[in-house]
C-alpha positions, 0 to 999 in steps of 0.5 A: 441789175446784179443780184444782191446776193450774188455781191461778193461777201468778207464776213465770217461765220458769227462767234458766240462772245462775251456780250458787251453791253447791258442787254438781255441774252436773247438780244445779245445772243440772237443770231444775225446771220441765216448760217447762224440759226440752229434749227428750220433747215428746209425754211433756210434753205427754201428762203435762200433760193427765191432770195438767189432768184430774186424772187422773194413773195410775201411771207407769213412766218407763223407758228408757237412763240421763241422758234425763230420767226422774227430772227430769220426775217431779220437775217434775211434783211441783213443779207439783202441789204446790209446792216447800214442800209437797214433802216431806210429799206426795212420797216418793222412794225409790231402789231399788238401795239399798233393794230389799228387801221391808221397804222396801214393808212398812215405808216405802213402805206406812207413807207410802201409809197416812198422809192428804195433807198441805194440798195440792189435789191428791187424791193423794201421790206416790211415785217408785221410781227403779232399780225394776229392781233390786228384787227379785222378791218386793219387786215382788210386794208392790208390786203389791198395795200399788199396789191397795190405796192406789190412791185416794190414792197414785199411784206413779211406778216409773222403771227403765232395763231394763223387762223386769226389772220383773214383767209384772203390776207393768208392766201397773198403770202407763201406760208412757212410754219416754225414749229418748237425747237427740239431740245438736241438742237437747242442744248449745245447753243445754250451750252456756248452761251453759258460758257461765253458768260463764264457761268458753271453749270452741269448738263441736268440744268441745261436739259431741264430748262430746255424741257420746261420750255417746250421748244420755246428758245427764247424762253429757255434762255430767259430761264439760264438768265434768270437762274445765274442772277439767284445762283452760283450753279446751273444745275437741275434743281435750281432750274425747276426752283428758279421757274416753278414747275414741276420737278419730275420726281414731284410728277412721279409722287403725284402719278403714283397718288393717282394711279395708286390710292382711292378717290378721297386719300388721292384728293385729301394728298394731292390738295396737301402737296399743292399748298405745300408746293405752291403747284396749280393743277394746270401745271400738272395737267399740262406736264403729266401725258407724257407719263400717262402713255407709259402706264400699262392701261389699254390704249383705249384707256389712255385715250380717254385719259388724255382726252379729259386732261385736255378738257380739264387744261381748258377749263383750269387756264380759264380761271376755274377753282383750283380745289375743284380742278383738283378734284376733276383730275382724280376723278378721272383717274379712278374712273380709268382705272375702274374701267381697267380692273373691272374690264369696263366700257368706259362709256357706261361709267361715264354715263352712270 
């Protein structure tokens, strides 16, 4: 039989272009080709070569969201069986909608049964996307399903917290975990976006959408959508007014505060600035540990001051009083910096 890959190919390498229809930019703008996608190179090029071997396993694609997981099994699937022959090999599920156990005794097992349909390949595809939100016993079938339809089927199971998938699921798939994107990769797509949506923009905006977003590109894409709906200009203040983070001179102030005034003028200040602001301690304390590691404090200091941050994140995403979280952030700043001017184990203090 002859490979499917190795059939002989006219298309070019995808162009962005004005979007044609209503659709959101992720959707318009989502790559459709494995050349296409702008970061992952090590998955792309290990994906190639079982795909040239015709010897593609399951795969569990896991990792945070907007990094291409979904894109690179959808691309993987044009490739394989063209875009007219989508619909009859592939089969896409997402499972925080459907996640119980009828889903893998009816849909999934009804289409896993069924012959391959006019395709070179010797196998259907089917993608579980959330996977994680599966229930247990949903997972338990799947396992078996994944063992009985192996010779046709291959699954690709994509999550974004692996270790709520079961160790026996995990174990049948070969794992490839996409991580966030960096900002080097993200910027010039964004850059070709805007220009084919004829929108003006300045660099700043573009850098700073791609660093609130952390590595999430569909996010980042939402946040330029949504900016360009409000204002003429993308530019750096309209991305932080548009979102509602933190700008970087507000975390300066806020730093400053912390590191430089006592408990209760810090506490009295950062309260004030919070309602003026509109900002929660959550945002602060997930955007400030960047500009802890640049104080000039002990190491072992810093340590301790990331450490409780990352307590403080926990118990503030867990609904906690924002006046009272407040209040946890500058205590332990002062603490920190007690320990620093009096040469201090900050175990003691700690203690005390």
């Amino acid at each position: 039989m002859q490979s499917f890959f190795d059939r002989p190919s006219t298309d070019k390498v995808s162009v962005v272009e004005k979007p044609t229809s209503h659709l959101p930019w992720v959707e318009t703008y989502r790559p459709k080709e494995m050349r296409d996608i702008i970061s992952h190179v090590e998955i792309m090029q290990s994906i190639q070569k079982l795909l040239k071997k015709d010897q593609l396993p399951h795969l569990l694609f896991y990792g945070p969201p907007g990094t291409g997981k979904t894109t690179t099994i959808l691309s993987c699937a044009r490739m394989v069986y063209g875009s007219e022959r989508l619909k009859g090999n592939v089969l896409e599920l997402n499972a925080s909608d459907e996640r119980g156990i009828d889903v893998v005794r009816n849909q999934i097992k009804d289409f896993a049964s069924t012959s391959i349909v006019f395709s070179a390949a010797p196998y259907k595809l089917i993608i579980l996307d959330e996977a994680d939100q599966m229930t247990p016993d949903a997972q338990a079938a799947l396992r078996r399903v994944i063992e009985k339809y192996t010779r046709n089927v291959r699954f690709c199971i994509i999550c974004n917290n692996v270790n709520k998938l079961l160790p026996a699921l995990q174990s049948r798939c070969t794992k490839y975990r996409f991580g966030p994107l960096e900002s080097s990769e993200m910027i010039p797509r964004l850059e070709s976006i805007l220009v084919a949506e004829k929108v003006p923009y300045e660099m700043s905006g573009i850098e700073a959408a791609a660093r609130i977003s952390n590595g999430d590109m569909r996010r980042c894409i939402n946040i330029l959508q949504g900016a360009t709906m409000s204002f003429s200009t993308i530019n750096e203040e309209v991305v932080y007014r548009c979102t509602g983070a933190p700008a970087p001179q507000f975390l300066r102030e806020v730093l400053r505060i912390l590191v430089d005034v006592n408990f209760v003028q810090s506490h009295t200040a950062l309260v004030a600035k919070a309602q003026i602001t509109n900002t929660s301690v959550l945002e602060i304390v997930q955007n400030i540990p960047s500009s802890v590691l640049c104080l000039g404090w002990p190491e072992s200091v810093k340590a301790f001051v990331l450490d409780e941050l990352a307590k403080l994140e926990h118990l503030a995403s867990q609904g906690g009083s924002d006046r009272t979280s407040w209040a946890c952030l500058v205590g332990i700043f002062q603490l920190a910096k007690e320990a620093t001017m009096r040469d201090l184990d900050l175990k003691s203090l700690v203690s005390v």
